[in-house]
C-alpha positions as CSV (number, residue, x, y, z in Angstrom):
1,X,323.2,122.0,208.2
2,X,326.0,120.3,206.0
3,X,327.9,122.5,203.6
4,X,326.1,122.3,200.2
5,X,326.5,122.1,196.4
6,X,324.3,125.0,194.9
7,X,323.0,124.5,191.1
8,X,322.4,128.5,190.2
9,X,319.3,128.1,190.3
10,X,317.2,128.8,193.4
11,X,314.3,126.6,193.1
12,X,316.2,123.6,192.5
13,X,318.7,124.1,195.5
14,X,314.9,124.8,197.2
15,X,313.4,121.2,196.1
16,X,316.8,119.5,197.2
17,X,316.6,121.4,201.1
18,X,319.2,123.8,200.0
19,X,321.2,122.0,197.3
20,X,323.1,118.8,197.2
21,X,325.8,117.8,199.9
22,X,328.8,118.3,199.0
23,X,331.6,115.7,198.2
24,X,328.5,113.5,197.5
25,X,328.3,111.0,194.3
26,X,324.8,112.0,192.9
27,X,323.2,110.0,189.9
28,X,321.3,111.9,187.1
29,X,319.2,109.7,185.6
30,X,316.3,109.7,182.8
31,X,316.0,108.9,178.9
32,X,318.0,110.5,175.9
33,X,316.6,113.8,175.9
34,X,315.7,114.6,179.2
35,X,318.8,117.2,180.1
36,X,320.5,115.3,182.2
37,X,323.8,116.8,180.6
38,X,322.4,120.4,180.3
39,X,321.9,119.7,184.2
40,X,325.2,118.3,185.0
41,X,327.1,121.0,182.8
42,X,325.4,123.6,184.8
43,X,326.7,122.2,187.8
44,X,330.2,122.4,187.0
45,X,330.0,125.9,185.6
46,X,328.3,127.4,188.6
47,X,331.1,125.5,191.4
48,X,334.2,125.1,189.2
49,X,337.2,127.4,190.5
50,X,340.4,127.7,189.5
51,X,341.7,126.4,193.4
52,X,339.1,123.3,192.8
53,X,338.4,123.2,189.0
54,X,335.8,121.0,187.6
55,X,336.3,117.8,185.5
56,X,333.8,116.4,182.3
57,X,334.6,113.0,181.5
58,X,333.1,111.8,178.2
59,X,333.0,107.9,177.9
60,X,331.4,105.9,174.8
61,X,327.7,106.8,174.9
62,X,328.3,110.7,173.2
63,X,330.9,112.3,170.6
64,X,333.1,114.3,173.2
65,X,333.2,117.3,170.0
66,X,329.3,117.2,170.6
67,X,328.9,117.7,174.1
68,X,331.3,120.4,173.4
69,X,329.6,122.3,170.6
70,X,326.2,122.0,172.4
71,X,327.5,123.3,175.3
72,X,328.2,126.2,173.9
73,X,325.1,127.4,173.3
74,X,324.3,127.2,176.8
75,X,324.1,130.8,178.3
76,X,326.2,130.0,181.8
77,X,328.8,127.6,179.5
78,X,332.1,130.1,179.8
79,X,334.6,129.1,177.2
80,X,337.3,131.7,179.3
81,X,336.9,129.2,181.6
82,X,337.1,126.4,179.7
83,X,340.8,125.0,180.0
84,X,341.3,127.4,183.9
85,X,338.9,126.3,186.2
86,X,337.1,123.6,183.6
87,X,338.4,120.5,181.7
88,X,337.0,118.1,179.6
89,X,338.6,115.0,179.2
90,X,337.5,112.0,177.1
91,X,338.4,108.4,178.6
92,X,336.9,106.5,175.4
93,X,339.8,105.6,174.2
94,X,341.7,104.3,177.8
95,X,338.0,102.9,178.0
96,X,338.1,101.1,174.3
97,X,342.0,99.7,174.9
98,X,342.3,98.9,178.9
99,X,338.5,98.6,179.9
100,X,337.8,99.7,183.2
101,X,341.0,99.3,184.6
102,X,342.0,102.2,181.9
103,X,339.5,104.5,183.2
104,X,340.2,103.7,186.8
105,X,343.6,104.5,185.9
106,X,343.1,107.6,184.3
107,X,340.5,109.3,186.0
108,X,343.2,108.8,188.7
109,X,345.4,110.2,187.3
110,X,343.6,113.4,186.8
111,X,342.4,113.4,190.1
112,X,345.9,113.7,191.2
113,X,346.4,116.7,188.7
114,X,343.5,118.7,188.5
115,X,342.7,118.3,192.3
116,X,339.3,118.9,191.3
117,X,336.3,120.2,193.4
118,X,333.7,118.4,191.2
119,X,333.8,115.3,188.5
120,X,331.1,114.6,185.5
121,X,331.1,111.4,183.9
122,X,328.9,111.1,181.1
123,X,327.8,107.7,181.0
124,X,328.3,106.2,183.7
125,X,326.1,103.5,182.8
126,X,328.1,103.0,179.7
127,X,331.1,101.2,181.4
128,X,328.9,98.6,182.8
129,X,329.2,97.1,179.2
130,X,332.5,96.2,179.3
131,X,332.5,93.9,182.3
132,X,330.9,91.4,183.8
133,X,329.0,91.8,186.6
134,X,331.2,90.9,189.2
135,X,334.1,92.4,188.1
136,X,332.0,95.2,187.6
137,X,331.2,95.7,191.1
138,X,335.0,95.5,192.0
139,X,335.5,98.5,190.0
140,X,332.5,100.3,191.6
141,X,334.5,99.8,195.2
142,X,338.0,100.5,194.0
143,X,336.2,103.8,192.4
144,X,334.2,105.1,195.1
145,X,337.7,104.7,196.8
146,X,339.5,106.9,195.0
147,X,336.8,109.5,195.3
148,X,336.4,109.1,199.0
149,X,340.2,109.3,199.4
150,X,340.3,112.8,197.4
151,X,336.5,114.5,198.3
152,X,335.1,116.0,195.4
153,X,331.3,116.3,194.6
154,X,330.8,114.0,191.1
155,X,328.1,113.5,189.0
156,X,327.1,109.9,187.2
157,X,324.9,110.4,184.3
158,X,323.3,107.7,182.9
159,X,320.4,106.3,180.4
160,X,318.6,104.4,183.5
161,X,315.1,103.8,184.1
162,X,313.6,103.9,187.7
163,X,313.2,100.4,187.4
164,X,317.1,99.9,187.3
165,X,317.5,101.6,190.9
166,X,316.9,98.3,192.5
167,X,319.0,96.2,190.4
168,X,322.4,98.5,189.2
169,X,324.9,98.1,192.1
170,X,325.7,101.2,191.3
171,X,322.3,103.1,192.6
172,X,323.5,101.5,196.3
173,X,326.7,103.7,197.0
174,X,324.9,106.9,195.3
175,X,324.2,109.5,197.8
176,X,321.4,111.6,196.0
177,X,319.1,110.0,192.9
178,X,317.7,112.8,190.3
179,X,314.7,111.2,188.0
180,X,314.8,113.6,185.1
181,X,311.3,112.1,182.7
182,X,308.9,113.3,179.5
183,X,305.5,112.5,180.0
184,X,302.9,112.8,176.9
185,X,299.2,113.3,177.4
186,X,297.2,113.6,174.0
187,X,299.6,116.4,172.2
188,X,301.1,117.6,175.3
189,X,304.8,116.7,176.6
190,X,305.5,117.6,179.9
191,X,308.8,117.2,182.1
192,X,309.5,116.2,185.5
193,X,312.1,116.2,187.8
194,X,311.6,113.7,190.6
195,X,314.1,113.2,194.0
196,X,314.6,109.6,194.8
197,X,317.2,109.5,197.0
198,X,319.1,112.2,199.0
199,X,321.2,110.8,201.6
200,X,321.1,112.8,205.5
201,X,318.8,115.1,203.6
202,X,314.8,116.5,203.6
203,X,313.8,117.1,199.9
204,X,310.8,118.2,198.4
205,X,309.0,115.2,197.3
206,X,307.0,114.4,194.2
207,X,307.0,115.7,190.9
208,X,308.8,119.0,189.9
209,X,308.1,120.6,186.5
210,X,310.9,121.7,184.6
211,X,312.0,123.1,181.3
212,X,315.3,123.5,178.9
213,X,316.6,126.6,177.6
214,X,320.1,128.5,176.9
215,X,319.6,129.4,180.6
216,X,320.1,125.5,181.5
217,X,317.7,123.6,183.1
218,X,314.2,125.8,185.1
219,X,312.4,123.9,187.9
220,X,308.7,124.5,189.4
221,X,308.5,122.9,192.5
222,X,304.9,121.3,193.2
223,X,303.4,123.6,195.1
224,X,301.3,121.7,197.8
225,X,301.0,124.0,200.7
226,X,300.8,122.1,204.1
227,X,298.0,123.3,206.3
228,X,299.2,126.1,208.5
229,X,297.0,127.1,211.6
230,X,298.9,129.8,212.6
231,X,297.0,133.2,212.9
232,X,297.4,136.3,210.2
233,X,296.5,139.5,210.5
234,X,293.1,140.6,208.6
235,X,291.8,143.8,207.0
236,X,288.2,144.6,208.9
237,X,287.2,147.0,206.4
238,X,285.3,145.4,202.9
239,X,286.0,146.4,199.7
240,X,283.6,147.2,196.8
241,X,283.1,144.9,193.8
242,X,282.7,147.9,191.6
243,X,279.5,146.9,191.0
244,X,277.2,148.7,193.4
245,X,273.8,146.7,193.6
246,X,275.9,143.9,193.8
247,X,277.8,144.9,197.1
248,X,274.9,145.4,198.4
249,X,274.3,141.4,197.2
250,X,277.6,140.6,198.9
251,X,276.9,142.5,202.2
252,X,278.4,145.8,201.0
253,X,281.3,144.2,199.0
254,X,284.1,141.8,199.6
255,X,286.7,140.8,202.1
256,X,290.4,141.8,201.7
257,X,292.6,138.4,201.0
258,X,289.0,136.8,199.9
259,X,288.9,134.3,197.3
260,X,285.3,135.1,194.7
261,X,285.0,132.6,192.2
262,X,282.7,133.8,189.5
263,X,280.7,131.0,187.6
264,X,278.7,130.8,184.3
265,X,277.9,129.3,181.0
266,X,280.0,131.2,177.8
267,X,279.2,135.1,177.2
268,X,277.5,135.6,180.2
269,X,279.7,138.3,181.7
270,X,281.8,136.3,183.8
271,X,285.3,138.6,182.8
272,X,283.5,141.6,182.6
273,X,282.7,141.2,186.3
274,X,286.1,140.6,187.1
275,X,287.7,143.5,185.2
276,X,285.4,145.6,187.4
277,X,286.9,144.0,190.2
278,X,290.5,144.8,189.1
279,X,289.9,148.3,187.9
280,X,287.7,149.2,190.9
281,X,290.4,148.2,193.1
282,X,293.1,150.1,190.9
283,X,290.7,153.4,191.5
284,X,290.9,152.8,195.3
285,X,294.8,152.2,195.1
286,X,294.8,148.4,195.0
287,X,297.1,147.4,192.2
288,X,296.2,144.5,190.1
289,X,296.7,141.6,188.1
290,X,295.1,140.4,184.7
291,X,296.0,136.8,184.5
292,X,294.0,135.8,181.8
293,X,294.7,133.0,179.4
294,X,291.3,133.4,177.2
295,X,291.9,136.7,175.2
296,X,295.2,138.0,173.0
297,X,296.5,141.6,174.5
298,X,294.9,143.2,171.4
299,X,291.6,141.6,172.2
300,X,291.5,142.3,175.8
301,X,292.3,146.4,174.7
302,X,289.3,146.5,172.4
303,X,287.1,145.3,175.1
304,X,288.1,147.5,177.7
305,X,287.9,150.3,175.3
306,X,284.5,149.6,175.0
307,X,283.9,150.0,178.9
308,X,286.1,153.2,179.3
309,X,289.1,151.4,180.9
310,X,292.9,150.8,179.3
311,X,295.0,147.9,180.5
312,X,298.1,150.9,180.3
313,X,296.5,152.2,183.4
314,X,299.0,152.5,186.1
315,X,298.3,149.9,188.3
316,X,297.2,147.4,185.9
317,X,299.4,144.1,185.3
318,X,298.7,142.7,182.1
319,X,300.1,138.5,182.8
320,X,298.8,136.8,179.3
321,X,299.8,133.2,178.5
322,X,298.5,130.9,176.0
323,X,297.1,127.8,177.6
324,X,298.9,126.0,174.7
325,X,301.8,124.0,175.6
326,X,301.4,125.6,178.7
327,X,302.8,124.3,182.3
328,X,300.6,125.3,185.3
329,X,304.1,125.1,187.2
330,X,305.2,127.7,185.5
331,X,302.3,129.9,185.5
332,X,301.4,129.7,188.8
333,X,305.3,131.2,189.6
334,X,305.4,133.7,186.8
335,X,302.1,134.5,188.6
336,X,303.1,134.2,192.4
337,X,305.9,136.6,191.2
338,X,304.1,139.4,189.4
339,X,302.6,140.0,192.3
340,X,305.1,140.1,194.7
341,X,307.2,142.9,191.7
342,X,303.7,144.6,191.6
343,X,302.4,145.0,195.2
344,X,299.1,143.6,193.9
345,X,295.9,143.5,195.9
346,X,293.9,141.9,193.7
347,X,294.2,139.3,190.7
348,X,291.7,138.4,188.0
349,X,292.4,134.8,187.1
350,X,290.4,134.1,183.9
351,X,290.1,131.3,183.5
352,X,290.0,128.0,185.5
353,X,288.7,126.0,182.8
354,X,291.8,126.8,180.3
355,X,294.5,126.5,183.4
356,X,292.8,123.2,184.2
357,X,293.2,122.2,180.6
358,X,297.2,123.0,181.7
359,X,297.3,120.6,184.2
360,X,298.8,116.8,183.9
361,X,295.8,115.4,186.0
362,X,292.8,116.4,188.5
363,X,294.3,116.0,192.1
364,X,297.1,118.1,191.1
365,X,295.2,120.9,189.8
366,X,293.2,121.0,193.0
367,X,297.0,121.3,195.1
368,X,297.9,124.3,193.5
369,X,294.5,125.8,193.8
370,X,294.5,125.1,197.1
371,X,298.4,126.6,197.9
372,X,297.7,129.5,195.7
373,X,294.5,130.4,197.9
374,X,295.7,130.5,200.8
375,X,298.9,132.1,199.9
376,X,296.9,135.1,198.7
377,X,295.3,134.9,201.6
378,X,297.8,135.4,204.1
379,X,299.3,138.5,202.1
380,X,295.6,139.8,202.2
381,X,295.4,139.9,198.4
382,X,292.1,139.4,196.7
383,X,291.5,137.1,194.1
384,X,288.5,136.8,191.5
385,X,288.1,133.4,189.4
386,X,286.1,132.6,186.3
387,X,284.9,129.2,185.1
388,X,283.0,128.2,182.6
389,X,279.8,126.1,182.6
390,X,278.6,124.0,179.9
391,X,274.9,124.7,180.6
392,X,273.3,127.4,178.6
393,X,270.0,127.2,181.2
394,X,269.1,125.1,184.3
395,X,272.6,125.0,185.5
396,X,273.2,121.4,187.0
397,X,276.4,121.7,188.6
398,X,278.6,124.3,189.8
399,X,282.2,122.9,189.1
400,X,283.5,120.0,187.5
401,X,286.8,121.5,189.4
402,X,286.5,121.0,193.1
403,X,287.3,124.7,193.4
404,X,284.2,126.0,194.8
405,X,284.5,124.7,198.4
406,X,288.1,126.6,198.5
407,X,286.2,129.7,197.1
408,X,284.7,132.3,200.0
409,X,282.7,134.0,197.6
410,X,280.5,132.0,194.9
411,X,278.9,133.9,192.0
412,X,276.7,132.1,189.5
413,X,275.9,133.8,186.1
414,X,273.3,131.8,183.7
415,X,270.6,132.5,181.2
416,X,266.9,132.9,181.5
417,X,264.4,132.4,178.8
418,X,261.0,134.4,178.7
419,X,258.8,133.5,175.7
420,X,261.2,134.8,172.6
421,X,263.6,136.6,175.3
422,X,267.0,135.3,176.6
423,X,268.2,137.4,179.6
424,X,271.0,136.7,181.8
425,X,270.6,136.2,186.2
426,X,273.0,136.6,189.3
427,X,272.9,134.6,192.2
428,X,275.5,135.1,194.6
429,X,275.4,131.1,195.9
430,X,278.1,131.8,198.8
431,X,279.6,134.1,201.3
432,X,282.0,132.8,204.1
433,X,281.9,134.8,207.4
434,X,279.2,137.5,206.1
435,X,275.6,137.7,205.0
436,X,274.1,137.4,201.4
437,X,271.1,138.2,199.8
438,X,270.0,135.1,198.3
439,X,268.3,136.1,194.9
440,X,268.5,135.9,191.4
441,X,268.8,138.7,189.6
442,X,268.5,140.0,186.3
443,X,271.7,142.0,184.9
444,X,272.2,144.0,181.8
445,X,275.8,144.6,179.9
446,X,276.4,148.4,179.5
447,X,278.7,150.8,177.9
448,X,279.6,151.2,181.6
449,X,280.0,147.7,182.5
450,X,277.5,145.4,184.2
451,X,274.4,147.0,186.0
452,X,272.2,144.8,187.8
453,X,267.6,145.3,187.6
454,X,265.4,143.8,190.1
455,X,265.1,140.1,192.0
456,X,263.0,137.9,188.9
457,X,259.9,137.2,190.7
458,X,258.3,133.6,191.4
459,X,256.5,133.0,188.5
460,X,259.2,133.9,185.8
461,X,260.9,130.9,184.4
462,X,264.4,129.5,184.5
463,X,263.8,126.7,181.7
């Protein structure tokens, strides 16, 4: 492979098949706002050297004391290097008195002097104003010239729409196209970072989830797992559920690297089951994850409490996020690494309804169920999923989710009535490659957790 331009940040260089190549001219495009300058700026700080130095050229489009003083605050932004191994220039004013033919000249110019291993300009779109579009083009040749004639890597940032690529003349001699957008769904903003163009080059396609900070600019890739047939080793040995009558529902308990997904309307136990999951396993020496977006640390201590468990038990990972303003991108990494830091076996996701909530749209939200799945899988760790129904009685339909069919194990918790009593009934729906009991049973909620009674007869009603 080519030698390549690396951004600091892993999962970008990842989404571009290992960074950009270098010497390349690579457009950052998007709307005010989007961090296309945070991006570029992070660029030259992580590549610049004092042998090949990099250059920031401001044009009309931002005060060159602003991008300056914003930069600053910006973690990676090194003012011992600023003036060494980074310059900023501003060519407004060669821009302002010789037009284009005063940037040419100057950016040559310091080209010649800096001998730089990287170039900024911010905007490039900016100079298109003061020409017309012929003479515009000319300069677009006699500029890719000079770059061409001394290699450097540069950058051309620019207010452009996607709609522009097939229009701008400059979008043809571009090497590599970054979309940088904001979306807005009801109350919810979201930002993606889309690869249009990357010239010789594989790149992870679609839309990437990012966000801004002092650290610079933090990528999710989509994670869309391809189907992979090839074999993996797997545990022959079940595991119990914690709940005994249960693993006896399940065929004495559950696969290692299974999937269980646990469903049933509000307060019927559906969490409960899956802390005895997680702590069961902790007892047996499987480690495990809490990923739960439904209760606040201090609410999720009080219950377990109440149940004779602690989440500062060693073993336990506490992963709490508030599904507000919340990307799935980012969870599902914060979650794929706490348990590769952990060594988890097992993880408690609760819940699929407030993580689907997260998501920017339905087919999405059934990829990453899908890659995370299978993932765990293949590592042989265990995973136990609640969702939440909206039928109090006669359950109707299982998911509104499309997550069941990816699920080995299928659990459904609802409420009976009998006369002026509500009681609550476990069916275990599903088990792939092992036996079931198919019945409904009654369960009770104790102070030591969930204990299952006998299979409801015929007669007893379900309405």
């Amino acid at each position: 492979m080519s030698e390549r331009l690396l951004s600091g940040h892993s999962r970008l260089d990842g989404v571009l098949g290992g960074g950009l190549p270098v010497d390349a001219i690579n457009m950052l495009i998007g709307l005010p706002g989007t961090g296309k300058t945070i991006l570029a700026q992070q660029y030259l700080f992580a590549n610049a050297t004092s042998e090949r130095p990099g250059l920031y050229l401001a044009t009309v489009s931002e005060p060159f004391d602003k991008i300056l003083r914003y930069g600053q605050s910006l973690l990676f932004f090194d003012p011992g290097a600023v003036g060494k191994s980074v310059f900023y220039e501003d060519l407004g004013p060669a821009l302002n008195e010789r037009g284009l033919a005063g940037v040419l000249e100057q950016v040559t110019a310091l080209i010649k002097e800096r001998r730089p291993g990287i170039i900024v300009i911010d905007s490039f779109k900016a100079l298109s104003a003061y020409a017309e579009a012929a003479e515009f083009r000319r300069f677009l040749h006699d500029f890719a010239g000079h770059l061409s004639a001394f290699p450097a890597s540069s950058f051309w940032i620019g207010e452009y729409g996607e709609e522009e690529i097939a229009v701008a003349p400059e979008f043809a001699v571009a090497d590599a196209i970054i979309s940088l957008s904001t979306t807005r769904a009801s109350e919810r903003e979201t930002r993606s970072l889309r690869v249009l163009k990357l010239r010789g080059s594989e790149f992870a396609a679609g839309q990437h989830a990012y966000r801004l900070s002092a650290n610079g600019i933090d990528v999710f890739p989509r994670l869309a797992d391809q189907s992979d047939i090839t074999s993996y080793p797997l545990d022959g040995a079940k595991h119990s559920s914690g709940i005994a009558a249960l693993d006896d529902m399940l065929a004495d308990g559950y696969w290692p690297g299974a999937s269980t997904l646990c469903a049933g309307p509000s307060g019927c136990g559906k969490t409960l089951m899956g802390l005895h999951f997680i702590f069961n396993g902790v007892r047996q020496g499987e480690p495990g994850v809490l990923a739960t977006l439904q209760e606040h640390p201090t609410q999720l201590a009080r219950i377990l409490e109440g149940f004779g468990w602690s989440v500062d038990e060693e073993g336990v990972e506490l992963m709490y996020r508030s599904p507000v303003d919340m990307y799935i991108d980012e969870w599902v990494y914060d979650l794929l690494e706490t348990v590769e830091r952990t060594g988890a076996r097992r993880v408690l996701i609760d819940s699929l309804t407030d993580l689907k909530l997260a998501s920017p749209d339905e087919i999405r939200f059934r990829e990453y169920m899908y890659s995370l799945v299978q993932r765990f899988s293949r590592k042989g760790v265990s995973v136990f999923m609640t969702s939440e129904l909206p039928d109090l009685f006669h359950v109707r339909r299982l998911s509104e989710f499309g997550v069941s069919h990816l699920s080995d194990n299928v659990v459904l918790l609802q409420y009976t009535r009998d006369q002026a009593t509500v009681r609550r009934a476990l069916t275990v729906l599903k088990t792939r490659a092992s036996r079931h009991e198919p019945e409904t049973r009654e369960f009770r909620i104790t102070p030591e957790g969930i204990v299952l009674g006998d299979p409801f007869i015929p007669e007893q009603s379900f309405d």
